[in-house]
C-alpha beads as a LAMMPS data file, in Angstrom:
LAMMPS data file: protein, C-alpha beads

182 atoms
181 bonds

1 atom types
1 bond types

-500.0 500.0 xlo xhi
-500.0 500.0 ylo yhi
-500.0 500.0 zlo zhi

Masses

1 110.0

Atoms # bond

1 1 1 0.000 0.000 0.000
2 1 1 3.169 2.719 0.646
3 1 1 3.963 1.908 -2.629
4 1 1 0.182 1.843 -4.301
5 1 1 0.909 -1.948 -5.593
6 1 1 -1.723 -2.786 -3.367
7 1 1 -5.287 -0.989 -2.542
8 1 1 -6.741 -1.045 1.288
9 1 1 -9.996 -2.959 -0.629
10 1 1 -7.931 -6.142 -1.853
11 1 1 -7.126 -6.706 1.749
12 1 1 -8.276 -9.855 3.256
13 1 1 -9.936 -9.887 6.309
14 1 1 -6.567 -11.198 8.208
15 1 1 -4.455 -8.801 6.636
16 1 1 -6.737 -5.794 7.556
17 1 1 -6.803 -6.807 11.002
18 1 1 -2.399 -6.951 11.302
19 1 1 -2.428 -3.436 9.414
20 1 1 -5.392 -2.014 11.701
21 1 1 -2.924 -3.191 14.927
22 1 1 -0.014 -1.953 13.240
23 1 1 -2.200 1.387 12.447
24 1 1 -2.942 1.352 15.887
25 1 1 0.135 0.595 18.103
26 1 1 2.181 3.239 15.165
27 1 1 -0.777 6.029 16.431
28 1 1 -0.832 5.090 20.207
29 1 1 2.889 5.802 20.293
30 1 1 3.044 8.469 18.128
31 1 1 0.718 10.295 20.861
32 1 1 2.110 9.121 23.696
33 1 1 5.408 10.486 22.273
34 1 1 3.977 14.024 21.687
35 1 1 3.348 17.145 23.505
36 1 1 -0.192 16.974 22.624
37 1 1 -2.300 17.416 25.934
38 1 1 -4.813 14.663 24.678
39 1 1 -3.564 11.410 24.825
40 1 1 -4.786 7.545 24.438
41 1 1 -6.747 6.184 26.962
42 1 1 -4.340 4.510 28.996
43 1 1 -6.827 1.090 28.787
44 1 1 -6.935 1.210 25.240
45 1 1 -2.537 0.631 25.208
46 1 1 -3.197 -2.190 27.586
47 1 1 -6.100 -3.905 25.851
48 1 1 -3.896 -3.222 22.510
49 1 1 -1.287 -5.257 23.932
50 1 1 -3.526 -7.644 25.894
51 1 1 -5.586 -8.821 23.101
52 1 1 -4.156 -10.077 19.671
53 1 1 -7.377 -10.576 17.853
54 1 1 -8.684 -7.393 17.387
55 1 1 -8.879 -3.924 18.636
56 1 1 -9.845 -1.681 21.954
57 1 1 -13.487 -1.267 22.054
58 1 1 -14.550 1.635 19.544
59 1 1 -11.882 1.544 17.715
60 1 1 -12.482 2.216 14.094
61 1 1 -9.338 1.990 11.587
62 1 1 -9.971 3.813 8.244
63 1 1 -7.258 3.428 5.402
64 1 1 -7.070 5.651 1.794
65 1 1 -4.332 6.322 -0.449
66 1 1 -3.127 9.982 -1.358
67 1 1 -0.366 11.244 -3.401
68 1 1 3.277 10.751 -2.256
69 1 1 4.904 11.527 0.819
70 1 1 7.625 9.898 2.495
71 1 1 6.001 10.362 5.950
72 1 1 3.584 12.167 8.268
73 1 1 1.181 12.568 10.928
74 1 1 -1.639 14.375 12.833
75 1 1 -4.087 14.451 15.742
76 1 1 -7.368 16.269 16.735
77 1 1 -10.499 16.083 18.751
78 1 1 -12.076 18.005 16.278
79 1 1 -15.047 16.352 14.178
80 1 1 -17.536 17.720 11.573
81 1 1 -21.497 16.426 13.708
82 1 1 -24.577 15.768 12.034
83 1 1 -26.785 16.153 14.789
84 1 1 -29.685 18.638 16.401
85 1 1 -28.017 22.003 17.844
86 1 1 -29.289 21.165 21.183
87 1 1 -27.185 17.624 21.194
88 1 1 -24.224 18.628 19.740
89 1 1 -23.958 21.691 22.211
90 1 1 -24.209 18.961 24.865
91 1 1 -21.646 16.572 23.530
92 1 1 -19.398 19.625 22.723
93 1 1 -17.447 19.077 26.272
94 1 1 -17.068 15.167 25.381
95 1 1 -14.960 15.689 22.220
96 1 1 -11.625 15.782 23.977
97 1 1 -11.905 12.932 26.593
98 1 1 -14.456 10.806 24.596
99 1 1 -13.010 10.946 21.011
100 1 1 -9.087 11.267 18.748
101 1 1 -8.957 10.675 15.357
102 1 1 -4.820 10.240 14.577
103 1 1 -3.797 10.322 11.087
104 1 1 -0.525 8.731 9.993
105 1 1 0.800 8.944 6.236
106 1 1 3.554 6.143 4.905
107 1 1 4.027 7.124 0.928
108 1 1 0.225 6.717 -0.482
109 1 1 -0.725 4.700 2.338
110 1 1 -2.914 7.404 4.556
111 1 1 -4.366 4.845 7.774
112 1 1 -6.664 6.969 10.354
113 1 1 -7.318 5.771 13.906
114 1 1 -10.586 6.868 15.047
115 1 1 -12.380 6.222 18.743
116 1 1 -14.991 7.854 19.862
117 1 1 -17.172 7.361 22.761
118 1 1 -19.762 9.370 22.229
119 1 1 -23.299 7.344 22.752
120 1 1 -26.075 7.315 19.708
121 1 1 -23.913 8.593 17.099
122 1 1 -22.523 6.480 14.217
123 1 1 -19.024 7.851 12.519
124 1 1 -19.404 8.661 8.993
125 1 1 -16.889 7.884 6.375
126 1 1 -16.159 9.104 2.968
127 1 1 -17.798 7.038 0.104
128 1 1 -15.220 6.132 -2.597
129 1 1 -12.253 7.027 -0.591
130 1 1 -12.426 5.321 3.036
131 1 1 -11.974 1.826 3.391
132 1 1 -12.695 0.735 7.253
133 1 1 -9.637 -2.063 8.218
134 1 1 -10.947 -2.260 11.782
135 1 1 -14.077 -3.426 12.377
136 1 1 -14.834 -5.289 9.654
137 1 1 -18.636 -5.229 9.902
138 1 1 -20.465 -2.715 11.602
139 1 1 -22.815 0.421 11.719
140 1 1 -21.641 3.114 9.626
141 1 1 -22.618 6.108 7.821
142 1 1 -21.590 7.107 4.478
143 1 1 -21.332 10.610 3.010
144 1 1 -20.280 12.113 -0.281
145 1 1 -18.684 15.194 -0.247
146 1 1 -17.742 15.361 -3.988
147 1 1 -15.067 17.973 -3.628
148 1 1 -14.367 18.734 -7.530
149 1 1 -10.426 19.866 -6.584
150 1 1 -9.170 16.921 -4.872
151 1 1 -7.041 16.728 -7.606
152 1 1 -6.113 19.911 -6.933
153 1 1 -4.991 19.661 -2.923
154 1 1 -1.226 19.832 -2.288
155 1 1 0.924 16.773 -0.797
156 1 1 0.628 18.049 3.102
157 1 1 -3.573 18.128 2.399
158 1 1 -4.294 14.701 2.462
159 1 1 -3.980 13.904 6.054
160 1 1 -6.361 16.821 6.924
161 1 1 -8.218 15.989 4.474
162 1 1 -8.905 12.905 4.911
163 1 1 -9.053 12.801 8.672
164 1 1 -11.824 15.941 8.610
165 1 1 -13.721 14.125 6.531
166 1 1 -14.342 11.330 9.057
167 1 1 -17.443 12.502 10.508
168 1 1 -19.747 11.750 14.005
169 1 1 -23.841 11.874 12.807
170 1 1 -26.366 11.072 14.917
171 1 1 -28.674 7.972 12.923
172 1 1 -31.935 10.484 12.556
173 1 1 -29.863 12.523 9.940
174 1 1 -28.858 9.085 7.668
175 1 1 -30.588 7.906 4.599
176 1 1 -32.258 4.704 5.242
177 1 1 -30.572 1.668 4.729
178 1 1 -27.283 2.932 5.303
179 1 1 -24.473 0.169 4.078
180 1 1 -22.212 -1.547 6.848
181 1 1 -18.541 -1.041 6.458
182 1 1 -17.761 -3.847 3.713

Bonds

1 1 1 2
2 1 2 3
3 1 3 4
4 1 4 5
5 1 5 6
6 1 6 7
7 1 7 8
8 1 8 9
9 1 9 10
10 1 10 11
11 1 11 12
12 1 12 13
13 1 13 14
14 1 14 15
15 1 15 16
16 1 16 17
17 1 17 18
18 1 18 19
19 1 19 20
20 1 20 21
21 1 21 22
22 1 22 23
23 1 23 24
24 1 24 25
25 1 25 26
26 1 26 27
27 1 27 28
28 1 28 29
29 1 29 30
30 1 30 31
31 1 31 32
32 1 32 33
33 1 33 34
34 1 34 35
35 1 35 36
36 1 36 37
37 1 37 38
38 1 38 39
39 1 39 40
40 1 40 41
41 1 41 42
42 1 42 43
43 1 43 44
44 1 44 45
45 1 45 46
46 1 46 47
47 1 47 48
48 1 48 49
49 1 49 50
50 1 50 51
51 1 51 52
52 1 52 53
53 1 53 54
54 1 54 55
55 1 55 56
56 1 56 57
57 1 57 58
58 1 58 59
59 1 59 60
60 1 60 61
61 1 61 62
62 1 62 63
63 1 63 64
64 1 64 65
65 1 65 66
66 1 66 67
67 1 67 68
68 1 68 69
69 1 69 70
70 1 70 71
71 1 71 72
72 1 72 73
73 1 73 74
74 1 74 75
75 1 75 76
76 1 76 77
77 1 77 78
78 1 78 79
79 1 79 80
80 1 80 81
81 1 81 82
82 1 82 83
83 1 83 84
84 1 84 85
85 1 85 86
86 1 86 87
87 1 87 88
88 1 88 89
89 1 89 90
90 1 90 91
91 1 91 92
92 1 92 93
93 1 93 94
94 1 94 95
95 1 95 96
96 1 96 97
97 1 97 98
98 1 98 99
99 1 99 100
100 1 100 101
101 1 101 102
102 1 102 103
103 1 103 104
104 1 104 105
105 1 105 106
106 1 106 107
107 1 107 108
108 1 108 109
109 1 109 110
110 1 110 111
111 1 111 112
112 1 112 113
113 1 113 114
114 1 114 115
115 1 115 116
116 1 116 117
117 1 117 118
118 1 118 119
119 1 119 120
120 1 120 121
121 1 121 122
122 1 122 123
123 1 123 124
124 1 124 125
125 1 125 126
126 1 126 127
127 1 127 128
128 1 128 129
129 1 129 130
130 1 130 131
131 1 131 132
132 1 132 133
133 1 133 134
134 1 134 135
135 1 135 136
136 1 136 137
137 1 137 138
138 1 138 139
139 1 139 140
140 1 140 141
141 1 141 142
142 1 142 143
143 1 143 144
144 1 144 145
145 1 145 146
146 1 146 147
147 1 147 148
148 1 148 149
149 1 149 150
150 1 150 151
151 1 151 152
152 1 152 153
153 1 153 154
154 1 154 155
155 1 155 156
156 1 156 157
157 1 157 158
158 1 158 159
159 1 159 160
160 1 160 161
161 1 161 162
162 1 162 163
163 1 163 164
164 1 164 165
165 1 165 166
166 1 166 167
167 1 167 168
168 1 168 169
169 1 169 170
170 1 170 171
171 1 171 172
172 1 172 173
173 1 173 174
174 1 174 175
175 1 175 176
176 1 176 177
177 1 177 178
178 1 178 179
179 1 179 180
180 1 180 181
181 1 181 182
């Protein structure tokens, strides 16, 4: 995938699941490593290390490709909400102990790590340019954005790109029959 021979779709389930806990332990350390005041839930290292078969609860791994770059990386709290005024004024204090999205870039191969913990909303990825790794079935919401000038976006967009566009929407604001992730 650093090298686009390989798309995030054409993984199989077993490889999705090694990339998703290499996505993971690569953004858990990456934080803990930083000066960012926001870190990992210090149960979600353990259960990483605990548990070989999957993920920490909640954790959703999202992988793309983008143009070149030999490396990179990002955090936030921040998140784009479909959701009444009155709830998302309530849930505005949860975003930075509840949720992190970390964003790490190997040459095309863009992975996100997303957790949120944020009760009756469903994340929200990007149609035709997310692929979720981590869980392989589940509730999810698709959007499409269509920005005409993706093509357009320099190398040092695509992680904040792609990591904004990761959003939290609470069900009432979906289309019906939303697909799961695969």
């Amino acid at each position: 995938m650093m090298h686009s021979r390989r798309l995030p779709e054409q993984l199989s389930e077993k490889e999705c699941l090694l990339v998703a806990r290499w996505a993971a332990k690569t953004a858990f350390v990456l934080n803990s490593s930083a000066n960012y005041t926001i870190k990992v839930p210090e149960q979600q290292l353990k259960q990483l290390r605990e548990r070989s078969d999957g993920l920490p609860w909640g954790i959703v791994v999202v992988a793309t490709t983008g143009f070149f770059f030999n490396s990179g990386w990002m955090q936030s709290t921040r998140w784009q909400l479909g959701a009444s005024d009155n709830l998302t004024k309530r849930i505005a204090s949860l975003m930075d102990t509840r949720t992190y999205k970390i964003a790490i870039q190997f040459g095309h191969m863009v992975l996100v790590v997303v957790w949120h913990a944020i009760p009756g909303l469903w994340m929200m990825l990007w149609t035709d340019h997310h692929t979720a790794l981590w869980p392989w079935r589940g509730k999810c919401g698709w959007h499409n954005d269509g920005i005409s000038n993706l093509g357009k976006l320099t190398r040092d967009m695509v992680l904040p790109l792609h990591m904004n566009e990761i959003k939290l929407v609470h069900p009432r604001y979906l289309a019906p029959k939303q697909p799961i992730y695969r």
